[in-house]
C-alpha positions in Angstrom: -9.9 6.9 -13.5 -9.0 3.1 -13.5 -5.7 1.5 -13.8 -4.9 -1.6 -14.1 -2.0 -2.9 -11.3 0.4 -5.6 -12.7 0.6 -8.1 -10.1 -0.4 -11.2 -8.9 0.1 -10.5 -4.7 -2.7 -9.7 -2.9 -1.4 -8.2 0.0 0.6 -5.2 -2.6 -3.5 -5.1 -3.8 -4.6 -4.6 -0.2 -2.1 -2.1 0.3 -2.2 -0.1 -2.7 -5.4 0.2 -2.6 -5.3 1.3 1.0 -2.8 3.9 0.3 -4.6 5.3 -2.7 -7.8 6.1 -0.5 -10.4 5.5 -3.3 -8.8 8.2 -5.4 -8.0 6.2 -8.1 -9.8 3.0 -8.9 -7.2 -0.2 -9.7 -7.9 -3.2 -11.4 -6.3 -6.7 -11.0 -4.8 -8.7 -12.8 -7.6 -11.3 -12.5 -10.1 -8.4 -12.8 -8.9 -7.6 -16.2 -8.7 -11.2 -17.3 -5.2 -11.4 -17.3 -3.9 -15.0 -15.8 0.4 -14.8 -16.4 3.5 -14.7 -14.0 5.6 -11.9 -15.1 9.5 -12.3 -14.5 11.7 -10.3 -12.2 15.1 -10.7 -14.2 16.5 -7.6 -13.6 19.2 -6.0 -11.2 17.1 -3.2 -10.0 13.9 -2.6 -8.8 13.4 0.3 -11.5 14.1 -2.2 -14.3 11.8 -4.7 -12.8 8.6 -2.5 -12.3 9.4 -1.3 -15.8 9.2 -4.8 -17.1 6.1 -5.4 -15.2 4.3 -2.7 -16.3 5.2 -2.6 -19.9 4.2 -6.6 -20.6 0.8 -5.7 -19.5 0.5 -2.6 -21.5 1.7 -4.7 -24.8 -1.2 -6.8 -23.7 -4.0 -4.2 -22.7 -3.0 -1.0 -24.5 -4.2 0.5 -21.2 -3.2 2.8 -18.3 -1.3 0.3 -15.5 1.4 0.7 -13.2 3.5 -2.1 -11.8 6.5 -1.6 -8.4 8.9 -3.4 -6.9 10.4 -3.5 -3.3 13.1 -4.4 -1.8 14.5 -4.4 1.8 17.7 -2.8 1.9 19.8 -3.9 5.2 22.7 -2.2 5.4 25.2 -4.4 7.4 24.6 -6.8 4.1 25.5 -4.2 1.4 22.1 -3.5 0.7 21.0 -7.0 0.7 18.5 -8.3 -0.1 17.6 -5.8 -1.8 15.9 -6.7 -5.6 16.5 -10.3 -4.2 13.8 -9.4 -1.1 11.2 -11.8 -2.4 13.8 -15.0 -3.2 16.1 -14.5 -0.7 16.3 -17.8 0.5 15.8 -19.5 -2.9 12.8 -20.6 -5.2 10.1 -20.7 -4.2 9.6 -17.8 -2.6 8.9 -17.7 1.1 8.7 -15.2 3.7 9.5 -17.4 7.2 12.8 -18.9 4.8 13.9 -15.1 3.5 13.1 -14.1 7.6 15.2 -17.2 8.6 18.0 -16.4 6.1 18.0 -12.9 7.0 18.6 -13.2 10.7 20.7 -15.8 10.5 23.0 -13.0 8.5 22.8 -10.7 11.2 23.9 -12.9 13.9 25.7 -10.6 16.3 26.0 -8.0 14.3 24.2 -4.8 16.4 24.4 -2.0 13.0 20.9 -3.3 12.1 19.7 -0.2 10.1 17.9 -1.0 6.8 14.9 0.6 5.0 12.6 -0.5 2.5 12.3 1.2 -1.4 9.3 0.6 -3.6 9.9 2.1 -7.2 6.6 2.3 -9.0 6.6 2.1 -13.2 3.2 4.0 -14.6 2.6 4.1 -18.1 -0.5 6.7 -19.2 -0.9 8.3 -22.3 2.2 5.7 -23.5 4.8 7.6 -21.5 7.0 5.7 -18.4 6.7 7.9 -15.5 8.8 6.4 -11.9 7.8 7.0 -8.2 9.5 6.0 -5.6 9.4 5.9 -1.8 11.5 4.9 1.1 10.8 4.0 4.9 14.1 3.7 6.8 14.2 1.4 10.1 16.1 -1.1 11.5 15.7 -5.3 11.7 15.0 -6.9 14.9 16.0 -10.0 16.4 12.8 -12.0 17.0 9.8 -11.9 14.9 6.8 -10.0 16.0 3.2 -9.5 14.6 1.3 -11.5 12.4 0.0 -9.1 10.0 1.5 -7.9 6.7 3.9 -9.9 4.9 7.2 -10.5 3.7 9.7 -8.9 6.1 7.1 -6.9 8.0 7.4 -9.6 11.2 11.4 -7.8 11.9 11.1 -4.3 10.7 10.3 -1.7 12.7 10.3 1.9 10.9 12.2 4.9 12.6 9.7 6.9 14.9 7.7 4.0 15.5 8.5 0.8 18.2 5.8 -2.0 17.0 7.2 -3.9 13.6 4.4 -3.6 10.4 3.2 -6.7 11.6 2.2 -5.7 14.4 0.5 -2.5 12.8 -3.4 -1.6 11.3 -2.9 -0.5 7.6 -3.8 3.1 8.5 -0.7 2.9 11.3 1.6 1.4 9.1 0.7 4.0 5.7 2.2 6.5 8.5 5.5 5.3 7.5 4.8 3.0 4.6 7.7 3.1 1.7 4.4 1.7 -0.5 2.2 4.9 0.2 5.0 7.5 0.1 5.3 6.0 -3.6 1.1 5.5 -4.1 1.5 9.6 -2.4 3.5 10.7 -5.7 1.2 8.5 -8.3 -1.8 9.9 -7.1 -0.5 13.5 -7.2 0.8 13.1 -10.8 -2.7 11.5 -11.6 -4.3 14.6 -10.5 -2.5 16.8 -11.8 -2.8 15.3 -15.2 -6.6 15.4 -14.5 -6.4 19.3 -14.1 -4.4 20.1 -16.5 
């Protein structure tokens, strides 16, 4: 089976397919010839992984999925939450939204946050949602150069490196992107036996 995954950011490609373990095959955006931005103008990540998913199946008529993350800190109210990827303004950037962040949590020692991915599938026409969660906390200085987005401060609960100091195959131990990919595939297979 082959879906096709609506977005544009490689790294979400790297790790998708690294949480899916070759069980399902994915197809980019560029791989299926498709060469448009999609907006984000929605409130919450389920809204915006729905919009995603459902502009490329007007376009394909196929199988595709889309997600959305956010990082949820709590001593901000849950910000930045769907905001994770503009934080600091247009255009996006990760050391800015890093900057920003930190700058927010200046003194503040209640650094507890976790990340939320909400996957949107649509097969056989129907929506179906996943989701998945990785709680952990923000640290002070940037560590690790792999990954991207917020990786460089979060460390997840059990663990003591941040993701960018992790392999993929450490960090899908505690990755909010597989515990979501987890449920797909199951759902998948299931469909496929039934």
């Amino acid at each position: 089976m082959e879906l096709i995954f609506a977005t544009n950011n490689q790294h979400k490609v790297d790790e998708i397919r690294s949480a899916l373990n070759s069980a399902i095959g994915i197809k980019t955006l560029k791989q299926a010839g498709i060469d448009i931005e999609i907006e984000e103008p929605f409130d919450t990540l389920e809204e915006n992984a729905r919009e995603k998913c459902q502009v490329i199946h007007r376009l394909t008529g196929a199988n595709c999925f889309a997600e959305d993350t956010g990082l949820e800190v709590s001593a901000l109210g849950g910000a930045p939450g769907v905001r994770s990827a503009r934080f600091a303004g247009e255009p996006p950037n990760h050391h800015a939204n890093i900057e920003k962040l930190l700058t927010q949590l200046t003194g503040n020692t209640a650094r507890d946050a976790r990340f939320r991915t909400v996957i949107c599938l649509v097969f056989e026409e129907k929506e179906h949602f996943f989701e998945g969660i990785c709680e952990g906390r923000i640290i002070e200085v940037p560590r690790g150069s792999k990954g991207f987005g917020y990786d460089p401060v979060f460390i997840p609960t059990g663990a003591e490196r941040t993701f960018a100091e992790m392999e993929m195959d450490e960090k899908n131990r505690y990755s909010h992107r597989k515990k979501a990919a987890d449920q797909l595939v199951l759902f998948l297979q299931h469909r496929m036996t039934t």
